[in-house]
C-alpha positions as CSV (number, residue, x, y, z in Angstrom):
1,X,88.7,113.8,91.9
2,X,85.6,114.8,89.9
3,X,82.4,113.0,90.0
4,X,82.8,112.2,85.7
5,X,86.6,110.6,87.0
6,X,85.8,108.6,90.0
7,X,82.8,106.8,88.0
8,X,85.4,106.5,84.9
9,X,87.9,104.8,87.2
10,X,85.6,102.1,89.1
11,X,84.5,101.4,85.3
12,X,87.9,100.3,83.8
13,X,88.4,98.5,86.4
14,X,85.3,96.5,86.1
15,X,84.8,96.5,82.4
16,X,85.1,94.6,80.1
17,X,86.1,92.1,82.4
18,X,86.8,92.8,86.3
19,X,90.7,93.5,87.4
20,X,93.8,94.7,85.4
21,X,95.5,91.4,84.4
22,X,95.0,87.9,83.5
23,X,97.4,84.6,83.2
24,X,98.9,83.9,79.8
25,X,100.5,81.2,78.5
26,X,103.9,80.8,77.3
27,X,103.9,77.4,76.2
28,X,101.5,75.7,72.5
29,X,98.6,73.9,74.3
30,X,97.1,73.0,70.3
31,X,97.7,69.0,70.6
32,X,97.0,66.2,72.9
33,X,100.6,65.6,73.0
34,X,101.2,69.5,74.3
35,X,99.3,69.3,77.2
36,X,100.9,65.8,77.7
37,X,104.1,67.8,78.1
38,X,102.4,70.8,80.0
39,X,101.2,68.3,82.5
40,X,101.0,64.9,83.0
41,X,103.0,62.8,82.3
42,X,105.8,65.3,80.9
43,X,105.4,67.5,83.9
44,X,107.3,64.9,86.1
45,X,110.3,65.2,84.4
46,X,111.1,68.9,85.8
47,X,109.8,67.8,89.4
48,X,112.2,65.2,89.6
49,X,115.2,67.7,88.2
50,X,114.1,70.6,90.3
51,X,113.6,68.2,93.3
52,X,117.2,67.1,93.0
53,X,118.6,70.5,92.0
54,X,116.1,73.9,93.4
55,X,118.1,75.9,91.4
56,X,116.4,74.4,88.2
57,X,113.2,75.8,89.5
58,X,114.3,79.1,87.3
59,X,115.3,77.3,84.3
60,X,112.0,75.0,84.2
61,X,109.1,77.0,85.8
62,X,108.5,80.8,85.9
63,X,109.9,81.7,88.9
64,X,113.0,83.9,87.5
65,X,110.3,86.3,86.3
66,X,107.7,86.2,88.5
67,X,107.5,88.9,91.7
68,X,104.9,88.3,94.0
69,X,103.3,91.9,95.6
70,X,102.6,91.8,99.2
71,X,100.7,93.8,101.4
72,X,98.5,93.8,104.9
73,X,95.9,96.5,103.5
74,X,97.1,99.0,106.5
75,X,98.5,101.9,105.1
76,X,96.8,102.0,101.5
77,X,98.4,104.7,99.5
78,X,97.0,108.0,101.6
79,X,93.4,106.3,102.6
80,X,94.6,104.4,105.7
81,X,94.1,101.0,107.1
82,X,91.4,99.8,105.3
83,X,92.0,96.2,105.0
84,X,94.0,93.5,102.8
85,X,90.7,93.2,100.6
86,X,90.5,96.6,99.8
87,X,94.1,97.1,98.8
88,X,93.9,94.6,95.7
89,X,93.2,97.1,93.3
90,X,97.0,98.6,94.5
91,X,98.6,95.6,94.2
92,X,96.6,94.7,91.0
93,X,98.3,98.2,89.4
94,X,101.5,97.6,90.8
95,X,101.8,94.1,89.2
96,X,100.4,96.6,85.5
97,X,103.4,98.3,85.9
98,X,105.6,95.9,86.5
99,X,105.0,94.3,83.2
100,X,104.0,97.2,81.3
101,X,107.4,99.2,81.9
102,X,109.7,96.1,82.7
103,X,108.1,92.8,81.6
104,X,107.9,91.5,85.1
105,X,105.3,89.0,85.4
106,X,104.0,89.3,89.2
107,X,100.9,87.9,91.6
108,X,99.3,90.2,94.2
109,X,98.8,88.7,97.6
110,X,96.6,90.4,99.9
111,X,97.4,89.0,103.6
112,X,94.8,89.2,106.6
113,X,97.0,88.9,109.3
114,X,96.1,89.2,112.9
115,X,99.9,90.4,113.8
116,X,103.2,91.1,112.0
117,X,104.3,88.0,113.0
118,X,101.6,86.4,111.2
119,X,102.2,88.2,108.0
120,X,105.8,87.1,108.3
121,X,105.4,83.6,108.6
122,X,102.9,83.6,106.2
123,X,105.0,85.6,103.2
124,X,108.2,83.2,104.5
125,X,106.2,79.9,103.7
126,X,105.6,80.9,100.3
127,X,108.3,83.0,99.1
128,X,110.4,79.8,97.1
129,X,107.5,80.7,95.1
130,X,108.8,83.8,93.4
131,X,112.3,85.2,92.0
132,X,111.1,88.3,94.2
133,X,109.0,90.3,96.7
134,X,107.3,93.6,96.4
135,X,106.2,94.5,99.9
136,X,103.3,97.2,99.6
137,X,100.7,99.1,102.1
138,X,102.3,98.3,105.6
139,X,102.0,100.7,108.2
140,X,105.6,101.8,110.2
141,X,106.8,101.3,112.1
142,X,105.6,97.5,111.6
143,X,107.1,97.6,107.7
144,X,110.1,98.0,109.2
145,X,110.3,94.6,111.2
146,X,108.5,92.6,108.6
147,X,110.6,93.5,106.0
148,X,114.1,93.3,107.8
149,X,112.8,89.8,109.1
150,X,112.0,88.8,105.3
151,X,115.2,89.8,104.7
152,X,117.0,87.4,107.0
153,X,114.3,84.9,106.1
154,X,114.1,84.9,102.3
155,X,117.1,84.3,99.9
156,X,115.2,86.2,97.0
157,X,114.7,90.1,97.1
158,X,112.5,91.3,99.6
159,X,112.1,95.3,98.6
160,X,109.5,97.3,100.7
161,X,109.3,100.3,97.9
162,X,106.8,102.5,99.9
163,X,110.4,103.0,102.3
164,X,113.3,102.3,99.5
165,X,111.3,103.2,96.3
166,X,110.2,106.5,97.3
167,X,113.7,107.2,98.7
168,X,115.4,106.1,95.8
169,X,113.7,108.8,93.2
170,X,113.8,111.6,96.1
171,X,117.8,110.9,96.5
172,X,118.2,111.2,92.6
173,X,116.5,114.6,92.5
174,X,117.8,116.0,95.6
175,X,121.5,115.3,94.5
176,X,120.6,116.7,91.1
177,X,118.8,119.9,92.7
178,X,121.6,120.7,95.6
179,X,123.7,120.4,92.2
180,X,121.6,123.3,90.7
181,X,121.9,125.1,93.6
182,X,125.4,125.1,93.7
183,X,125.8,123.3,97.3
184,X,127.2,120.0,98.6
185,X,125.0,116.9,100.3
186,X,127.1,116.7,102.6
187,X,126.9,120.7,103.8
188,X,123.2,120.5,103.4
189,X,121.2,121.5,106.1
190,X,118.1,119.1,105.8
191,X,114.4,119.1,107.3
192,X,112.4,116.2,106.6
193,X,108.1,116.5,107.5
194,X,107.2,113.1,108.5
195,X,108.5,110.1,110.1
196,X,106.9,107.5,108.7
197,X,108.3,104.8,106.9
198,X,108.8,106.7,103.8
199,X,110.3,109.8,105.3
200,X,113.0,107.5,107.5
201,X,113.5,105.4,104.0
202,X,114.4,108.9,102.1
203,X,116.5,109.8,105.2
204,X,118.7,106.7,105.2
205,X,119.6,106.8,101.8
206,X,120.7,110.5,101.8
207,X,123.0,109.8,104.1
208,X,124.1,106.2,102.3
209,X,124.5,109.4,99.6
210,X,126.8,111.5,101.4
211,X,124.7,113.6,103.9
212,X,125.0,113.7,107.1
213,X,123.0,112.5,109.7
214,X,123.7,115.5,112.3
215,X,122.4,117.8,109.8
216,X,118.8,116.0,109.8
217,X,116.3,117.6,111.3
218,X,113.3,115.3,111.2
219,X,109.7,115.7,112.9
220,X,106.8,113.9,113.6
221,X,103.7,115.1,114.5
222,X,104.9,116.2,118.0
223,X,107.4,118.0,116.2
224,X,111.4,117.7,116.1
225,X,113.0,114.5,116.8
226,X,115.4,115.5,119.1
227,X,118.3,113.8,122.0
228,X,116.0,115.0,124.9
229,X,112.9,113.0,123.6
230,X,111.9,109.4,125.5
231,X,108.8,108.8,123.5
232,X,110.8,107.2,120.2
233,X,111.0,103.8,118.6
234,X,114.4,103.1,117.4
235,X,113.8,104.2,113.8
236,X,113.0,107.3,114.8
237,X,116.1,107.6,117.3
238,X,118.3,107.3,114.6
239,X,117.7,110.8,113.7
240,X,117.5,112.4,117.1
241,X,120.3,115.2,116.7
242,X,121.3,117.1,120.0
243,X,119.4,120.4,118.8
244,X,117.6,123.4,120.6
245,X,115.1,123.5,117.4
246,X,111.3,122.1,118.6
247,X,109.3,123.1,115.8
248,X,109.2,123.3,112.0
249,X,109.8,126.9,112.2
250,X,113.2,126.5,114.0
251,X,114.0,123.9,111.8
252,X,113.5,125.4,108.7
253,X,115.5,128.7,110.0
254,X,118.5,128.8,107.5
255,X,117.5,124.9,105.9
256,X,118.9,124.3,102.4
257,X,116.3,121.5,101.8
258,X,112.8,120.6,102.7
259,X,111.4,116.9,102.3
260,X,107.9,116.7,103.0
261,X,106.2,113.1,103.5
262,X,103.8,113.8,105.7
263,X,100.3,116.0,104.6
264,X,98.2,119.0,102.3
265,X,99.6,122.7,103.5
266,X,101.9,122.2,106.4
267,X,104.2,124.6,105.2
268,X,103.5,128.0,104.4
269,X,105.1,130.3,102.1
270,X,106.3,132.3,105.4
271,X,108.1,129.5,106.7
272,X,109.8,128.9,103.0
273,X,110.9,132.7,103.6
274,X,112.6,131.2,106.5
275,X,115.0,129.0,104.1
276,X,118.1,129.4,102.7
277,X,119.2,131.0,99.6
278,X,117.9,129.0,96.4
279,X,115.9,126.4,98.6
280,X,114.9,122.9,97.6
281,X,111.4,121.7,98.1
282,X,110.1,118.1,97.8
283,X,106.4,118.9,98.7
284,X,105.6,114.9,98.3
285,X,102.5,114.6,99.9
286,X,100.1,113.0,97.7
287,X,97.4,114.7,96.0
288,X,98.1,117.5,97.9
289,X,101.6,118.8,98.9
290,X,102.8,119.9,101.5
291,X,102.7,123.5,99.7
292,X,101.7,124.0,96.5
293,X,104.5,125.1,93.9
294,X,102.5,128.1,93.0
295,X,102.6,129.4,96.4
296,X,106.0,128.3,96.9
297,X,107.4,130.1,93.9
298,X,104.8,132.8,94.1
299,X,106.8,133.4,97.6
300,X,110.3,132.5,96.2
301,X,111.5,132.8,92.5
302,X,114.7,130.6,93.5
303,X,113.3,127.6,95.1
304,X,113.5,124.3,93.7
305,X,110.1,122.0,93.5
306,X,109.2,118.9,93.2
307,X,106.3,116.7,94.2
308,X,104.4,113.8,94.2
309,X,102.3,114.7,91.2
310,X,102.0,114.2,87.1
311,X,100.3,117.9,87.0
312,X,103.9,119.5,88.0
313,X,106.9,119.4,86.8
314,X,109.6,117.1,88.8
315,X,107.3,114.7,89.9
316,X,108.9,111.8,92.4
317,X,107.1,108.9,91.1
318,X,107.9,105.4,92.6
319,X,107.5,104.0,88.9
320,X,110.9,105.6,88.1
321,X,112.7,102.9,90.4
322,X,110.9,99.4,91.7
323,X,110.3,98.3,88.1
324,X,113.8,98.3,87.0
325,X,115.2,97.5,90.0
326,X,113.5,94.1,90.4
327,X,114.9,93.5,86.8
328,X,118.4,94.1,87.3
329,X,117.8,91.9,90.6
330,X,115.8,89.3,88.9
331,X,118.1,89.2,85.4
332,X,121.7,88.6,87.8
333,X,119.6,85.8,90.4
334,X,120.4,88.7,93.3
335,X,119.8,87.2,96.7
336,X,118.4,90.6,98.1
337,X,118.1,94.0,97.1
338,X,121.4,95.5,99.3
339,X,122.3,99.3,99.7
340,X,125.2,99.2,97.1
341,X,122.4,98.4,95.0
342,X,120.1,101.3,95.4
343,X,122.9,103.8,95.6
344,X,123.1,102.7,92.1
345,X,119.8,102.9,90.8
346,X,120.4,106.6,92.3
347,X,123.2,107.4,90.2
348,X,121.5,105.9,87.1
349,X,118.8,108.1,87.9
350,X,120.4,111.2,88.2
351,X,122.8,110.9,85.0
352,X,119.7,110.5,82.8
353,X,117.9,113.3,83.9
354,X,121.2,114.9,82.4
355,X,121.1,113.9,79.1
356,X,119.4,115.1,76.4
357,X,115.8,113.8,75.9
358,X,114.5,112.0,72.8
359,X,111.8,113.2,70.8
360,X,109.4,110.3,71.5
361,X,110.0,111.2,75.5
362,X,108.9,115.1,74.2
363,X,105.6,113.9,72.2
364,X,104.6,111.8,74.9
365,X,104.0,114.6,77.4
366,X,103.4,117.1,74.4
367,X,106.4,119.3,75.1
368,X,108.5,121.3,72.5
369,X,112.1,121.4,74.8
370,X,112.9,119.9,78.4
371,X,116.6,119.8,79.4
372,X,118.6,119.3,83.0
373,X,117.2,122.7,85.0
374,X,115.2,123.6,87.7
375,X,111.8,122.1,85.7
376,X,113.7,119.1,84.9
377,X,115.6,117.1,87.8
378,X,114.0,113.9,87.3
379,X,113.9,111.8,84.0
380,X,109.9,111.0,83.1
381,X,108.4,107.8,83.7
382,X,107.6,107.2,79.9
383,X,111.4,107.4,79.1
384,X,112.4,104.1,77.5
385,X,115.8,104.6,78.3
386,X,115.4,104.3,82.2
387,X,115.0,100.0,81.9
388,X,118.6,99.8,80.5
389,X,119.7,102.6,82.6
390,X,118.8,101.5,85.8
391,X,118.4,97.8,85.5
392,X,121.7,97.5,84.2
393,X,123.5,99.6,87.1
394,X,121.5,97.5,89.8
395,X,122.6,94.3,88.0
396,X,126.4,95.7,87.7
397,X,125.8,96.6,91.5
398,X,124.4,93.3,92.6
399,X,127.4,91.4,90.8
400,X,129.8,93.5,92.2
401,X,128.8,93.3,95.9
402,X,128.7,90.0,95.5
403,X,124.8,88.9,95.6
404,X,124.2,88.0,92.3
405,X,123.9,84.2,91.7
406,X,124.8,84.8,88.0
407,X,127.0,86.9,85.8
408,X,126.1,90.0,84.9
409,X,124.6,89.4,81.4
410,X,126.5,89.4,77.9
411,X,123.3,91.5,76.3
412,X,121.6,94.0,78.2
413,X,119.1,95.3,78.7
414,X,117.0,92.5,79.0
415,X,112.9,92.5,79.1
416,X,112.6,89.1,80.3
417,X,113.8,86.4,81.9
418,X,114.0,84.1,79.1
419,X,117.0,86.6,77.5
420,X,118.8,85.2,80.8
421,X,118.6,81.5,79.2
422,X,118.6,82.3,75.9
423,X,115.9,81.6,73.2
């Protein structure tokens, strides 16, 4: 980032007034007999209700709406463990985009825990808080335990989108690019860069998807995960495959896809040569990839790209998923966030990218044409369409697997909880 850009982001985030978002209120505070009824002594009259019924703690106070984003500080987008503190202004930008693309209100948390443990309990005391969590910033393979513990703990929707966010954009492009490509997920030989929690995430669901696990090949940084290794936690184990291959060279011999979620230029445009026939690349280390789609196409006119960045085209953006997701959870009263419901928010995914894109979508990213092709895999973050599209599918999906508290709604999409209620 340039000197003029680093001093132009640490001032919007201190001017005019420090942070990205404030409280507002929802409610006239004008008279004396308004804040009578915003406090004492109307204020009693909802305690006692929700005090004999919990459930009316959605229709009386703002919980229905309200997400609360969680983290530890210890893996902080691509800086590290830096600490809870310094991971506010994350959470602080998750909770922008919440409302600004969904209208999901939401509180960051920032949790100095001295063990996962601690972070668990902590998070489990105050989660009747909130209609849902967003777990943020935890380092594997502890985000693994925390969330699945949350999980069991919580009866709102605990959703750890560095794993199930990230996987859910990467499954909708791949499916669309092995589409272009003319092959079958479930023929497709896969390498996957990274172990972390992302990369395991991303696995998972390709295979919740149709592929299959035997043709995994992930590694770490001591390279393939593999049968004959007894130095793996039980994450990892899941994708140890009975396999000669040792290195990313062997693995990417005769690979239809590459998933990178691991770090800048670890693959080389020899080691593409090494592919298959019209290749797919998801290069999604973040701000560099894992090789560059100049290089990649400079050594391959058939490959298919994507990556973690707005600069390219088919960029895997997390903003395309947790957004809508928590709506559809939040607008049906979903218990959690289950599988049936992120194959979903796949499949929404992928049909829009197939559609034909509105104008206003065009002049937002100044383009003249974009249409379903090897440039355009992935629908664009600024696409209104994508809050009916996916929250609607994840609703359907919550409903139909049966964790949904309510019906799926009469008038959708919705943009706030209120629409649940009616006005």
């Amino acid at each position: 980032m340039s000197q003029d850009m680093k001093q132009a982001a640490l001032d919007y985030h201190a001017n005019p007034i420090p942070g990205k978002l404030s409280i507002e209120l929802t409610k006239p505070t004008a008279t004396a007999k308004d804040l009578a009824l915003a406090y004492s002594p109307g204020v009693a009259e909802p305690v006692r209700e929700i005090a004999k019924d919990p459930e009316l703690a959605y229709k009386y106070t703002g919980k229905g709406n309200l997400v609360a984003v969680i983290s530890d500080g210890t893996a902080i987008l691509g800086l590290g463990n830096l600490g809870p503190l310094a991971s506010k202004p994350v959470m602080e930008g998750k909770g922008v985009l919440f409302k600004c693309f969904a209208g999901v209100n939401s509180i960051d948390i920032e949790v100095n825990a001295e063990s996962p443990q601690a972070f668990i309990d902590t998070v489990a005391r105050i989660a009747d808080t909130f209609g849902g969590i967003n777990l943020e910033d935890i380092k594997a393979p502890e985000c693994f335990e925390i969330e699945r513990t949350l999980i069991e703990q919580c009866n709102i929707p605990v959703f750890h989108d560095d794993q199930h966010g990230t996987a859910i954009v990467t499954a909708a492009g791949m499916i669309n690019a092995l589409e272009l490509a003319n092959k079958k997920i479930e023929d497709a030989k896969i390498v996957c860069l990274g172990a972390g929690a992302a990369a395991i995430a991303c696995m998972k669901l390709l295979v919740s998807c149709g592929a299959k696990s035997e043709n995994i090949y992930m590694l770490d940084r001591k390279g393939v995960i593999h049968a004959g290794r007894d130095d793996l936690n039980q994450y990892k184990a899941m994708f140890a495959n009975e396999t000669n291959k040792r290195t990313l060279d062997d693995a990417l011999d005769g690979a239809d896809v590459f998933v990178g979620l691991s770090g800048p230029d670890l693959m080389s445009a020899e080691q593409l040569m090494k592919m298959a026939a019209n290749p797919i690349v998801f290069a999604c280390s973040n701000p560099d990839p894992e090789i560059r789609p100049e290089v990649a196409k400079a050594a391959r006119n058939d490959v298919i790209m994507a990556t973690g960045r707005s600069d390219y085209p088919n960029q895997v953006n997390n903003v395309l998923g947790f957004p809508f997701i928590f709506r559809g959870a939040l607008d049906v009263r979903a218990s959690a966030i289950n599988e049936e419901m992120k194959v979903a928010a796949v499949n929404a995914l992928k049909d829009l990218a197939k559609e034909p894109v509105p104008a206003e979508v065009l002049k937002a990213y100044e383009l003249d044409k974009l249409e379903f092709g090897p440039e355009y895999i992935i629908p664009k973050p600024m696409d209104t369409r994508l809050l009916g599209r996916i929250s609607a599918a994840v609703a359907q999906a919550a409903v139909d697997s049966g964790v949904a508290r309510l019906p799926f709604p009469a008038h959708y999409p919705l943009t706030s909880i209120h629409d649940v209620y009616g006005k």
